[in-house]
Structure formats: C-alpha cells, structure tokens
C-alpha positions as CSV (number, residue, x, y, z in Angstrom):
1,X,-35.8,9.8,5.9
2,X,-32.3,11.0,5.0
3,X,-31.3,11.6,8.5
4,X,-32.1,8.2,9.9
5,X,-29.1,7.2,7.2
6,X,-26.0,6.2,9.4
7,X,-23.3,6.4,7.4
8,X,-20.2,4.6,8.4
9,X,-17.2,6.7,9.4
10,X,-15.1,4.9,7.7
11,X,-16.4,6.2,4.4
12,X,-14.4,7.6,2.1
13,X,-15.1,11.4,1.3
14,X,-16.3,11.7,-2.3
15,X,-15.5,14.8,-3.9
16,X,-18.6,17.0,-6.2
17,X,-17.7,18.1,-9.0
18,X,-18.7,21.4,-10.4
19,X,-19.6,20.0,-13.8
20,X,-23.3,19.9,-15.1
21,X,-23.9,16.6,-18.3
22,X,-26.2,18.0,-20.5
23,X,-28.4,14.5,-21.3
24,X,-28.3,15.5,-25.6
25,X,-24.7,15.6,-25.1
26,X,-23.5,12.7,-23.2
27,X,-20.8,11.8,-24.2
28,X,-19.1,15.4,-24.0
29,X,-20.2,15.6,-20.5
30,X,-18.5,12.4,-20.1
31,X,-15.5,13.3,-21.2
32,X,-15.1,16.0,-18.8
33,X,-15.7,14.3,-15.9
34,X,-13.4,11.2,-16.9
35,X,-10.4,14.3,-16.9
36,X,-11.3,14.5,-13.4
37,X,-11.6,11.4,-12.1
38,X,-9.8,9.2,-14.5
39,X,-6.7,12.0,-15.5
40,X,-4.4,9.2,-16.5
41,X,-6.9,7.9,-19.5
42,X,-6.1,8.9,-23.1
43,X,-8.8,10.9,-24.2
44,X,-8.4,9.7,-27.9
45,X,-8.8,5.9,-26.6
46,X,-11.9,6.8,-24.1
47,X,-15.0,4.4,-25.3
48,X,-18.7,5.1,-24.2
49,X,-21.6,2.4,-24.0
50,X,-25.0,3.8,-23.6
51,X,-27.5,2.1,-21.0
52,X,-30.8,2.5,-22.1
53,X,-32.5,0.5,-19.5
54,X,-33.1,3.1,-16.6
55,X,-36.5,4.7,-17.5
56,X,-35.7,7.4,-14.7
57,X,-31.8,8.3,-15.8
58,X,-29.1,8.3,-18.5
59,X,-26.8,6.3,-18.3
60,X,-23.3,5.5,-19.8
61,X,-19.9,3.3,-19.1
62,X,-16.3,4.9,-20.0
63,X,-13.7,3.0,-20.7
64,X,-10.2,2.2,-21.9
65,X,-9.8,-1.2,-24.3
66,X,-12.1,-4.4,-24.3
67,X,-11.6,-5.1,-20.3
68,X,-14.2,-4.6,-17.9
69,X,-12.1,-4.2,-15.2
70,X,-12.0,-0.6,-14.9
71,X,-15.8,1.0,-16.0
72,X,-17.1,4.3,-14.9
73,X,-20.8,4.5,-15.1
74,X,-21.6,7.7,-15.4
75,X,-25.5,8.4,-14.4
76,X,-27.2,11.4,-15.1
77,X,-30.2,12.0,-13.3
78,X,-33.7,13.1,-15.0
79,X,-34.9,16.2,-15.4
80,X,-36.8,17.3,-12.5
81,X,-36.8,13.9,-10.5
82,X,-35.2,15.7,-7.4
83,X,-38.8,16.7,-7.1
84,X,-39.6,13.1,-6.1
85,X,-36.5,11.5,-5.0
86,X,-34.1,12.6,-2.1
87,X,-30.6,12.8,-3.4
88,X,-29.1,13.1,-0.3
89,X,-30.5,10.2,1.0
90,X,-29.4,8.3,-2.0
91,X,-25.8,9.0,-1.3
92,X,-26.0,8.1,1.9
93,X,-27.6,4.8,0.9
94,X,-24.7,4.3,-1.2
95,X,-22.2,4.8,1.2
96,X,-24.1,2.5,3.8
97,X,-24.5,-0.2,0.7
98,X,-20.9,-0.1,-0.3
99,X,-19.6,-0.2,3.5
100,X,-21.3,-3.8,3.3
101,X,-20.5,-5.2,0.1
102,X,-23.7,-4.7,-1.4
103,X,-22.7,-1.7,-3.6
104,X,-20.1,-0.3,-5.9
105,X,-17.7,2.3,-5.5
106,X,-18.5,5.7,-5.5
107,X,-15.9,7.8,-7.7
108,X,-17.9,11.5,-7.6
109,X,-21.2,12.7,-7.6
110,X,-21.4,16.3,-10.4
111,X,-24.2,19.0,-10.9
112,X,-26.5,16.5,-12.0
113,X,-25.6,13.0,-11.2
114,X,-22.7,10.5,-10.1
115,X,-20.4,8.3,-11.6
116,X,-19.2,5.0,-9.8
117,X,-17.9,1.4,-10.3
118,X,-19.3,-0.7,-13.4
119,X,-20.2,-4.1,-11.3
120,X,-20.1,-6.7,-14.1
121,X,-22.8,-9.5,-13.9
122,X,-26.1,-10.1,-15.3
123,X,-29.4,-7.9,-14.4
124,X,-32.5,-10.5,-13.7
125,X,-35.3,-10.8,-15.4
126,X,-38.7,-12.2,-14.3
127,X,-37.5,-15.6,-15.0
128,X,-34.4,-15.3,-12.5
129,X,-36.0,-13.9,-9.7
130,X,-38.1,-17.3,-9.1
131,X,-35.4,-19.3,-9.2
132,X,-34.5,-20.3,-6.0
133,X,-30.8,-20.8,-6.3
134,X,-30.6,-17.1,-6.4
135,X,-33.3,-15.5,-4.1
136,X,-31.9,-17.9,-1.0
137,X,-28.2,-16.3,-1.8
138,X,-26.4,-19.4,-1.7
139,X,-23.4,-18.0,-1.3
140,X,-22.9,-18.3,2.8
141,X,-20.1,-16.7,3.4
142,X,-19.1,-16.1,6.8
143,X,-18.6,-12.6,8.0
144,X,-14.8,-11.0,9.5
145,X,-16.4,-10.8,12.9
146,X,-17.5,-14.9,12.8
147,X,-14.4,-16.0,11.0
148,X,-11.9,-14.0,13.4
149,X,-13.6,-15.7,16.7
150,X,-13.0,-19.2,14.5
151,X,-9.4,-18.3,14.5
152,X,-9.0,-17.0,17.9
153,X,-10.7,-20.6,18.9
154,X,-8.4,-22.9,16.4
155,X,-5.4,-21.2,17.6
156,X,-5.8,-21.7,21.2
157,X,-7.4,-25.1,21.0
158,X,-5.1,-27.1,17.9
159,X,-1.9,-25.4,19.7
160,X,-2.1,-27.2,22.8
161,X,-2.8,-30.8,20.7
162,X,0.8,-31.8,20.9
163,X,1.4,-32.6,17.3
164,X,5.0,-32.2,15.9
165,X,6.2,-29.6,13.8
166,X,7.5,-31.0,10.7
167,X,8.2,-30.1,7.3
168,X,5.0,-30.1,5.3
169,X,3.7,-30.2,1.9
170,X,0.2,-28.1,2.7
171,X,-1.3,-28.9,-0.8
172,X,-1.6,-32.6,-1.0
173,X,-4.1,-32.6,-3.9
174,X,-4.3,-36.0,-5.5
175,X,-2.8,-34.5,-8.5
176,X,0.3,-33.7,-6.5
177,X,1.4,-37.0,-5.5
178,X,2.6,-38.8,-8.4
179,X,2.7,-42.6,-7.8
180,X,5.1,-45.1,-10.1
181,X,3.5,-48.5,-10.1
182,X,6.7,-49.9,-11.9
183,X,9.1,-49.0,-9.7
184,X,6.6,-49.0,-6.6
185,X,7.1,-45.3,-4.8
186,X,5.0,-42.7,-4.3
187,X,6.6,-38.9,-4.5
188,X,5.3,-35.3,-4.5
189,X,5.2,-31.9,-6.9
190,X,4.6,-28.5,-6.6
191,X,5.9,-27.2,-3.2
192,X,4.4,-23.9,-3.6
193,X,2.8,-23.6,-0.2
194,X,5.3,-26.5,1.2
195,X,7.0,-24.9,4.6
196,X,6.8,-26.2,8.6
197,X,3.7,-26.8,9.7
198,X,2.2,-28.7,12.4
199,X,2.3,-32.8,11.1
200,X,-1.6,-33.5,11.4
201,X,-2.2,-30.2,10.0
202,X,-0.7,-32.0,6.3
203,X,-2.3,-35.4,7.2
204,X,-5.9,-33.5,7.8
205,X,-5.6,-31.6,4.7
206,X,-4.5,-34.7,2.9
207,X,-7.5,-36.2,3.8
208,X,-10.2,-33.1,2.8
209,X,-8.6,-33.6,-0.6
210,X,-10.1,-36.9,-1.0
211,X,-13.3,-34.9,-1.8
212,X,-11.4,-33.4,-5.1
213,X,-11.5,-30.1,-6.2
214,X,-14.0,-28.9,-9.3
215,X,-16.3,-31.1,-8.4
216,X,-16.2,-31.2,-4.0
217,X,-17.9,-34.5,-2.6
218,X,-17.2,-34.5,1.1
219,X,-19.0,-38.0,1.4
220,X,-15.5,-39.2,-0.3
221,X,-13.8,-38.0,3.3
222,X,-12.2,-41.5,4.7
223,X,-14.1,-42.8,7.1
224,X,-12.6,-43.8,10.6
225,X,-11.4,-47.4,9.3
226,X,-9.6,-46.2,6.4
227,X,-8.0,-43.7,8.6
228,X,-6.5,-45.7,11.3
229,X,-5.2,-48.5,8.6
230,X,-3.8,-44.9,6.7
231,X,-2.0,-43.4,9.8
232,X,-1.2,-46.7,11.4
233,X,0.8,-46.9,7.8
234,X,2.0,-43.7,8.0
235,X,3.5,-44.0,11.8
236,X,5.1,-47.6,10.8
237,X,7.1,-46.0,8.1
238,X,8.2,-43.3,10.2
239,X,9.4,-45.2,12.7
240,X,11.4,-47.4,10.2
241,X,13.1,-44.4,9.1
242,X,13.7,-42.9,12.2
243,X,15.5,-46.7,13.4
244,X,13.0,-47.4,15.7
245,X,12.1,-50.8,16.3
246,X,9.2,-49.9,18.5
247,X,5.3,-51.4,17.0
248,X,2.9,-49.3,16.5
249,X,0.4,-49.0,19.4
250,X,-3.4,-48.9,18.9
251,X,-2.9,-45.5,21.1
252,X,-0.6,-43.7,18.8
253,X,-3.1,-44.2,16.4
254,X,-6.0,-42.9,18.0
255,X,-4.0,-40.1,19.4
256,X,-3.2,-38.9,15.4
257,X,-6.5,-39.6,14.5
258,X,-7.9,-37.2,17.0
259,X,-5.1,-34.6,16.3
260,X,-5.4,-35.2,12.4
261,X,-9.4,-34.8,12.1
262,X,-9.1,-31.5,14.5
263,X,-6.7,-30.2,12.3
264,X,-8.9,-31.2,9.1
265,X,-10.8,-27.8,10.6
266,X,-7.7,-25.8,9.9
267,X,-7.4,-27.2,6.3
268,X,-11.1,-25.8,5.9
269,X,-10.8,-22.7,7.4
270,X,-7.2,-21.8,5.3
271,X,-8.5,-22.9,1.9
272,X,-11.6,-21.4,2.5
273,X,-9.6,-17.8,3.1
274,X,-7.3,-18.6,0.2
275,X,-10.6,-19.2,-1.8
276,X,-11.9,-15.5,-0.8
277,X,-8.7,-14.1,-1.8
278,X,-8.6,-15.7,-4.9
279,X,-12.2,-14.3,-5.9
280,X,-10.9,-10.8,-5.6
281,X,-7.5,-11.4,-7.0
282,X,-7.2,-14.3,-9.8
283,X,-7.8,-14.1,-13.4
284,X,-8.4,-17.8,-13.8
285,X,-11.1,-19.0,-15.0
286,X,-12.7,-20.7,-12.0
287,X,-15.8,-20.3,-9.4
288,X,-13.1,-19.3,-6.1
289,X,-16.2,-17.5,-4.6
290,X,-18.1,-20.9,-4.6
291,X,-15.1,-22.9,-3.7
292,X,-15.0,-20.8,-0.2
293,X,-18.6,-21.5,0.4
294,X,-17.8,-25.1,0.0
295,X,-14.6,-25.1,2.3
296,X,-16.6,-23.1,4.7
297,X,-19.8,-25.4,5.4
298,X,-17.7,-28.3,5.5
299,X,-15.7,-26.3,8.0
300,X,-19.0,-25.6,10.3
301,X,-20.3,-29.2,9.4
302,X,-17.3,-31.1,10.2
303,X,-16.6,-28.8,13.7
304,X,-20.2,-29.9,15.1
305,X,-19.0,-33.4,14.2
306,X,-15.5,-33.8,15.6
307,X,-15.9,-31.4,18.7
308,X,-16.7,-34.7,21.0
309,X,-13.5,-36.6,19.4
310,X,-11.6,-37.3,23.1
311,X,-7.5,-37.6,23.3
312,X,-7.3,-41.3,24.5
313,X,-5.8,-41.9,27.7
C-alpha cells in the first residue's frame, strides 16, 4: 500500500535520528531527542506530560512553561507492532496529511518512533461524533485555488466600475463612528486600516457592518430603500462641500448603488482573509476561524445575488 502514497514534493525532509526511547524510561529518551530537535530549550526547565490513551504506543509532550504553543509529542511505538503496521506508509501518510492541513508537523522520526507538533483541541468521545455540528465540518472555508480565481475576477470586474478613488476609512464598524446628538455631528475613530481606496468600496463595507460583529446577522444588510435614501444623503452632502449646486439625480444614485453592493463583495472577500490570518496569528480571545466562514458564505451568497445588478443607462 505504501507505494501508492504520493507524497508532495514540497515536503519538507525530516531527519532520523539515531536514538532508540526505551518505553521504562521515557522521559530519559525524551530528553535526548529534545537536544536534538529543540537545542535551544533549557534542559533543567524541560516538563513531560504522559498520554496514556494510545493502547498501541507511548506517548509523551515536552515542553518549556505553562504555554501550549510549542509541544513536542514524542511517540514511541509498541514493541513489535511493525509486525502489523507499515511504518513507511505511515510517514508518508503524514506528510500527505500535513501538506493538506489535516495533520501536524513532523519534527523527526528516531529508532523507534517520531515526535511532531502537539495540536491543542479536544479528542471526541462517542457523544461528539453524533453531533452534527461537527461531523458536517462547518467550517467551509474556501481553498487558495477557489479564492485566487475570486480575486482574479473582482479585480478585473470592480476596476473597470468607474468609482472614485478617495480617501477611506475601510473599518466603518458601528463602534467606529461616534455620533454627538447635542451638538448634532457624526465623526470617526480608529484609522488603522484608513488609506485610499476606491469610494463604494468604504460605502459597501459600511453597509456589511450593519450585520455587527460577535454576533453576524446579514438579514440586518439595508435593503434597497434604505440605501438609495443613505447614498442619495451621502451624494447631497458631497456635492454641498464640493460647491456644487447641482440636485441629486435618481441616476447617480442608482449608479452608486450598483457600484456600492458590487464592492460589498470586496468587503467580504478582504475581511474574510483578514479573518484567516487572524486564526493563525492573534492571541485574542475570539472565534477568527468562524468569523471567515461567515464573511465567506455571505461572500458566495451575496455574489449569486448581485451579479444581475445592471449599471443604469
């Protein structure tokens, strides 16, 4: 079976390690191979967990402090089981796995066993494995392939809508747009992501954050009516500060209402990759992974719905 294994060439060499873990003595073994792999650890502050679940191997974690962030699992196979299980094909099952995001990290494999990447979560029990929130994998995240074509598409197509480049704010949360009913003005904070931008692209994103944030309900999205009285708003102002004593025409409004809920895809797509990033990256305390999930189906949901929007004439 091992041979019908393709493993990606992009996998990283792993290197053997001439070291043999002596199952009475685990934590000695140990020891040794975390001066291979991890040199940089102080031996005197190295702390071992035993794993007693795996009814085929040993099993212990190494590491440094209280965080989880950086755990080698070592694994130390049974006595005899190469007998029944094909070790080469387990490796190359681990390299295939890992290629797709579906496996940890692979640090070394020794006489008698490998150590790799602590994954933190929760093993499943009976109980979870019935419930369907988890065997259906909610989380839908599109793949590099998928996403890339999205941007390839978006670029081409929002380019050529003729909306203004402008100075943006690019995070109009609701929270970031303080409003003083006493003195009757509305004004903005945070300008972390603030920068040029195309103008629909702010007005689009504006309008996705009606839905909030912790607790995303895209049926809160303003409908058509509440847009056009919004950007009809929006273009009288700017006008007025730009001295121009021009009305507003019906057609200027449709016009940034087609360019505004195209560009609502954008918002999606960019806060969905922030999202992604985020999950990998951020130590706050918040569900980034489901967040991108989010942005993403509304991104699919709202493209089938606004791809017949026509530019008026």
């Amino acid at each position: 079976m091992a041979s019908y294994i393709h493993v990606p060439s992009v996998a990283p060499v792993v290197p053997r390690l001439h070291i043999t873990v002596d199952q009475q003595d685990m934590e000695a073994g140990s020891m040794r191979l975390m001066k291979e792999i991890r040199p940089y650890w102080d031996p005197a502050q190295v702390k071992l967990k035993v794993f007693t679940d795996g009814i085929t191997n040993k099993l212990v974690g190494c590491y440094i402090g209280d965080s989880l962030d950086d755990v080698v699992l070592v694994r130390v196979y049974g006595n005899k089981t190469e007998l029944f299980v094909d070790r080469e094909n387990e490796l190359k099952s681990f390299h295939v796995l890992h290629a797709h995001g579906c496996a940890p990290q692979l640090y070394c494999t020794f006489q008698n066993g490998l150590c790799y990447k602590f994954m933190e979560g929760s093993a499943l029990d009976p109980e979870h494995v019935r419930n369907p929130s988890i065997f259906r994998f909610s989380m839908e995240v599109p793949g590099h392939q998928e996403l890339q074509q999205e941007l390839v598409l978006m670029k081409k197509h929002l380019s050529s809508l003729g909306s203004p480049i402008v100075l943006c704010h690019n995070d109009l949360l609701c929270k970031n747009i303080i409003y003083n009913e006493k003195e009757g003005y509305v004004k903005f904070i945070d300008y972390e992501y603030a920068g040029y931008n195309y103008q629909a692209f702010d007005i689009g994103n504006h309008f996705n954050e009606f839905a909030g944030v912790n607790e995303v309900d895209y049926s809160l999205y303003p409908d058509k009516n509440v847009q056009l009285q919004w950007l009809k708003s929006y273009l009288e102002a700017l006008k007025e500060y730009k001295g121009l004593s021009a009305e507003v025409t019906d057609k200027e409004v449709e016009v940034l209402y087609f360019q505004v809920n195209l560009f609502a895809l954008a918002s999606h797509f960019f806060w969905g990759l922030w999202a992604l990033i985020q999950a990998k990256y951020s130590t706050i305390d918040f569900d980034f992974l489901g967040y991108a999930v989010v942005r993403f189906r509304q991104y699919f949901k709202m493209k089938s719905e606004v791809v017949n929007l026509k530019l008026p004439e």
